[in-house]
N, C-alpha and C positions, 0 to 999 in steps of 0.2 A: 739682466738680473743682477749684475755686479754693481751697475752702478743705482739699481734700487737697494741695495742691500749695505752701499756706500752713504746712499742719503738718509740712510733707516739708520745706521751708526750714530751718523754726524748726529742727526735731532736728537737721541738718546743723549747722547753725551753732551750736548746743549742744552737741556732739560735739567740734568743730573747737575751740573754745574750750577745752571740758575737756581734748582731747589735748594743747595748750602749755602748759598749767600745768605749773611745774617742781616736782619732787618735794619732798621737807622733804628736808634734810641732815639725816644723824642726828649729833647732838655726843656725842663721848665723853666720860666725866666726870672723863677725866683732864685735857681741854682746860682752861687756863686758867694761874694762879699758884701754886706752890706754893713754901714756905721750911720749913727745918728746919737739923738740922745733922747733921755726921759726925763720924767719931774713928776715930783709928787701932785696930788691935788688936780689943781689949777692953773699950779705955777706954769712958767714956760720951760720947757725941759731944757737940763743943763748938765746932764749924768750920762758923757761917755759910755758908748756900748757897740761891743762888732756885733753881728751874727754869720754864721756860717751855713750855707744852706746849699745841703746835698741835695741832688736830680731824687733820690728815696723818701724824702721826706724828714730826712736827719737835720736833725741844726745845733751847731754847739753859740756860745754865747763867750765872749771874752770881754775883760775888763780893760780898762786904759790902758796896763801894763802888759797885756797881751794872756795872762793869767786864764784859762778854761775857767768857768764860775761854773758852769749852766749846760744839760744836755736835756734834747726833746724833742717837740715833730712838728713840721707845719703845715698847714694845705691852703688852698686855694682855689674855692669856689665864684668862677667870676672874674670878680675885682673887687670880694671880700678875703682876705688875710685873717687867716688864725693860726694861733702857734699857743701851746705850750710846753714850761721846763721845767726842772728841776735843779733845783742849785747844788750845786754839789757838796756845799760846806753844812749849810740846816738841813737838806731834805725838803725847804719849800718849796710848793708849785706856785708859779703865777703861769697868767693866762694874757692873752695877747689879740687884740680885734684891730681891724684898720683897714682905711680903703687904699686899696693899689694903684697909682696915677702913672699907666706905662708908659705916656709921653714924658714925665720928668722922676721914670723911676724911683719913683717913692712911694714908702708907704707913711700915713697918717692917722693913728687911733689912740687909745686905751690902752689901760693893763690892769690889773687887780689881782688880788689871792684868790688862785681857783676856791671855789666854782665861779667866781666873779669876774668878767673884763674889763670891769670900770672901778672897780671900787679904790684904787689907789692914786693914778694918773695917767698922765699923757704920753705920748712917744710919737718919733716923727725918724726915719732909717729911711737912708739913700743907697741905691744900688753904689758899690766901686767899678 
């Protein structure tokens, strides 16, 4: 009986332990740093930009000088990229579309003044 009552412990308190252990977050692989640049139109982009991209969906946006301009959300359905933000100096929103290439960590698309992802230009952002 003691030593049923010894094994009937043990698994309780092996149980008990296994139940608090907290899961693994899962990180998205957009979490992190990324720079590239944009351009108007057609052009070929030539306008320095970080982004910052929290595992929740947060993203702030910095200029050359390291300067916050920009805060906003992004997701990722796929291996299509959307984001938008708001600049923190006008109040404008732009809007952000692009395809994710996870072998060379980039992304590739548009931008425009919401509601629009195209109507202004191009962007091209590398993971760091």
């Amino acid at each position: 009986m003691k030593i049923f009552r010894t094994l009937f412990f043990m698994a309780l308190l092996g149980a008990s332990l296994t139940a608090c252990q907290k899961d693994d977050e899962v990180i998205s692989p957009m979490t992190g740093t990324w720079e590239g640049l944009w351009g108007f139109d057609q052009d070929v982009p030539s306008n320095y930009e970080r982004w910052e991209f929290k595992n929740n969906g947060d993203l702030f946006a910095y200029n050359y000088y390291g300067s916050l301009y920009a805060k906003g959300k992004y997701e990722m359905e796929g291996t299509v990229f959307t984001m938008e933000y708001t600049s923190e100096n006008s109040g404008s929103k732009y809007k952000f579309k692009g395809d994710y290439n996870e072998s060379t960590s980039e992304i590739i698309g548009t931008w425009g003044l919401s509601p629009s992802y195209t109507n202004r230009g191009l962007f091209v952002m590398t993971k760091q």
